[in-house]
C-alpha positions, 0 to 999 in steps of 0.5 A: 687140797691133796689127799696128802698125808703131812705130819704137825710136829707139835713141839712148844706151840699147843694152839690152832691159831696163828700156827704157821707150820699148822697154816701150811699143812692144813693149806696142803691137805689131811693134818696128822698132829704129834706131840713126842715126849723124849726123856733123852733131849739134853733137857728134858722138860722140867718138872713143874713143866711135866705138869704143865704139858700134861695139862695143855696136851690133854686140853688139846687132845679134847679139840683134835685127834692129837697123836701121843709117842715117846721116844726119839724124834727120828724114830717117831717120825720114822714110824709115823711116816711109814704108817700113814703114809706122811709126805711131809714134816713140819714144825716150828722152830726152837731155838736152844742149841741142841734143838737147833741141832737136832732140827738140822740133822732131822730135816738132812735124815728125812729128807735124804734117807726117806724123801719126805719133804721137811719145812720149818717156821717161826711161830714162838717170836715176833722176829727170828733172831737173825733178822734183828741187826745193829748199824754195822749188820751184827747181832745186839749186846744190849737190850734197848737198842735191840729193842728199837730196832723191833719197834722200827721193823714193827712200824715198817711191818708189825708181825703178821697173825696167820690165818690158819684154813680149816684143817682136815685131820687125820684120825684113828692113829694110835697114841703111846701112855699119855701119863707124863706127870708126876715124876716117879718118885717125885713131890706131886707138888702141883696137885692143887695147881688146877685153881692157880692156872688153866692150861691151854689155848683158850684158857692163855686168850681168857688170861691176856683179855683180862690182863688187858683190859683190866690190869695193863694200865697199872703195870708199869708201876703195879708189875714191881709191887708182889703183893699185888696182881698186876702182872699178866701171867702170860709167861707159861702160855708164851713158853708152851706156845698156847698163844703167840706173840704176835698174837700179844702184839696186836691185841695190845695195840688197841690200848694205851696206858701201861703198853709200852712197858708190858711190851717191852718185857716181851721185848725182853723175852726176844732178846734172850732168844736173840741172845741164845741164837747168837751165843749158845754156849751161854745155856751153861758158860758165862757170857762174859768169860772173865765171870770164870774167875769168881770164887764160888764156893763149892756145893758142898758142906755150909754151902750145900746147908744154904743151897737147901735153905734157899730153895726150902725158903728158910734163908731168914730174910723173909722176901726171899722166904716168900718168893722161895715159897710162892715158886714151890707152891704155885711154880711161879714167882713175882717179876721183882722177887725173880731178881731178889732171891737169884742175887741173894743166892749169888752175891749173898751165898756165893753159889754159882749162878748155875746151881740156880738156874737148874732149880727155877727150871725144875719148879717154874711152869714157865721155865724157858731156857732162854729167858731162865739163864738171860735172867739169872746171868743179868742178876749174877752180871755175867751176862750181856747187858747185865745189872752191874757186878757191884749191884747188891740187893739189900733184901730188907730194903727191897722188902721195905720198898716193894712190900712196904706193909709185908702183904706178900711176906706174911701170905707166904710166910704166915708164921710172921703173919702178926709180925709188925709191918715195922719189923717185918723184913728184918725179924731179928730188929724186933724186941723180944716181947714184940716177938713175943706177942707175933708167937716168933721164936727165931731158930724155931718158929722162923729161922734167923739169917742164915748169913749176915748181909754186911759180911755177906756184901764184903765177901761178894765185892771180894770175890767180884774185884777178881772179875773186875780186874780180868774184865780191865 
């Protein structure tokens, strides 16, 4: 080992194991780590996201001598270099576009101009995106071929977990203001997020173990039902990087029932980088061109007044409700409910899939951008291997369905908690004296609907057969 000075770029990937751009630098020498916080990316960390990182910086920064700035990478880099003495740069990779971009004028930047030695790695997926290839050598459109083309390089060569050496880190450089959360002028809506979530590296391994070992068997039923904690909640330590996929991977393999199923939904998370990496004007275009046609209506007026509603969880379908609620105050949201609340503000409202998808960015704390706009184009049917345009979510069918007893409605909308369950997802059904009885009084206590769904339903398939009869 080299007295060598190399500088850990630390952009989504707040772990110390299975770390590979980490592996290589401490197997060279003294490991200088930095986290850059630049407002001015094309999208800039989202709000609930500020909290997050806060969070897992802060986590870390107990563990090593991690180095704060603010700025533009270029600079940052720049200084740093100049200051310590730095050699060498490394990252992992990300993949949206403009991170692609700005990564390969970096590496050409600091290489030419400054002479320093750059490498980059894969830590975020279990395969980069172009190693995944059809019959003919392309990309995949479709998610389950995809996805056994990865079991069949995993049985050929499950992802390897890497051995990071011990690291010999460098100390004493100073960091910028850590305070990156709240927004100014912004909500601290996460003030009580401290007894919902623990960010970080060991509180991501405590939060997989449990799923595991006692949640993962009941999954692939369980991970349907809202009411319910059967999902894994892994998605934000995913999205920072606090644990791997391959880490995922091979703990999971040593058990059976209910692996396949939560494997697949990591499955799904590579898919949509696939996607991303393969078609990157898909973060802000439809997928499927012929989705430019749909008639939306414009963010203005009534459309502006719903927009507002559905985000404040005041639609008047309660499993909406609930799930607009359960995002603002936990910046999470059931898997089942992430369906019902995007297809009702697409092919209820008619509101322009994008407006959405800025919204959940915003508020999840496991906002990712390629799993975000993978998702809300499924359910708007732009998208590749979508749910089909004419698919239209019934929300008091899949309240009844999913939440037949209304547990998950009446905890997060509790001024329906003495509702009938039988009335529950459609409060406008019950009898006056029935409402009377639960202390409901529509359009003050509980807003009634603000849209019908028949009518709704037509104006959606209207607007759809202009899609349809550009798709052929």
């Amino acid at each position: 080992m080299s007295d060598a000075v190399t500088i850990w770029w630390v952009r989504q990937d707040f772990r110390l194991k299975d770390n590979a751009a980490l592996a290589w630098a401490a197997a060279r020498g003294r490991v200088l780590a930095v986290y850059i916080h630049d407002d001015n990316q094309a999208k800039p960390v989202s709000g609930a996201g500020l909290w997050w990182l806060q969070k897992t910086m802060e986590t870390m920064g107990k563990r090593i001598p991690l180095v704060v700035r603010k700025g533009q990478p270029e600079r940052v880099l720049g200084d740093l270099i100049r200051e310590v003495g730095g050699k060498c740069v490394v990252w992992n990779r990300c993949y949206e576009p403009w991170a692609v971009a700005r990564d390969k004028d970096l590496k050409v930047l600091l290489k030419d101009a400054m002479g320093v030695e750059v490498h980059s790695f894969n830590s975020a997926l279990l395969h980069e995106p172009w190693e995944v290839k059809n019959l003919s050598g392309g990309d995949f459109k479709v998610f389950t071929p995809y996805w056994k083309a990865c079991l069949k390089l995993a049985a050929e060569k499950a992802p390897e977990v890497v051995e990071v050496p011990e690291v010999t880190w460098v100390e004493g450089v100073t960091s910028d203001d850590w305070q990156f959360y709240p927004v100014k002028g912004e909500p601290d809506w996460g003030k009580d997020w401290d007894s919902l979530w623990t960010p970080g590296e060991v509180g991501a391994k405590a939060v997989l173990a449990d799923f595991l070992a006692n949640k993962m068997s009941n999954y692939p039923s369980g991970r349907d039902l809202p009411a319910q904690d059967w999902t894994s909640k892994l998605s934000p330590h995913l999205h920072f990087g606090e644990i791997g996929p391959r880490q995922v991977w091979h703990a999971a393999q040593a058990y059976d029932k209910g692996r396949d199923k939560f494997l697949s939904e990591i499955g799904w998370r590579e898919f949509s980088h696939h996607l991303i990496w393969h078609y990157p004007t898909m973060v802000d275009s439809n997928w499927k061109p012929a989705f430019d046609n749909y008639p939306w209506r414009k963010l203005e007026g009534d459309a502006l007044r719903d927009f507002e509603a559905w985000k404040r969880g005041q639609t008047g379908y309660p499993i909406v409700d609930a799930g607009m609620r359960q995002l603002w105050q936990t910046g999470w949201m059931h898997n089942r409910v992430r369906m019902i609340t995007p297809s009702f503000l697409i092919k209820h409202l008619r509101i322009d899939w994008r407006e959405g998808e800025k919204w959940f960015w915003d508020t999840l704390v496991d906002a990712d951008v390629p799993n975000n706009v993978a998702g809300w184009q499924w359910v708007a049917g732009s998208g590749a291997d979508a749910s089909p345009y004419f698919r239209i979510f019934n929300p008091m069918l899949q309240g009844a369905k999913f939440d037949p007893d209304g547990a998950y409605v009446k905890r997060w909308c509790p001024e329906l908690a003495l509702l009938d369950s039988q009335y529950i997802h459609a409060p406008w059904e019950a009898p006056q004296m029935v409402l009377l009885g639960a202390k409901i009084k529509l359009g003050e206590s509980y807003p009634r609907p603000i849209v019908d769904h028949e009518t709704a339903r037509a104006a959606a398939l209207a607007g759809y057969e202009l899609v349809k009869g550009e798709q052929g």
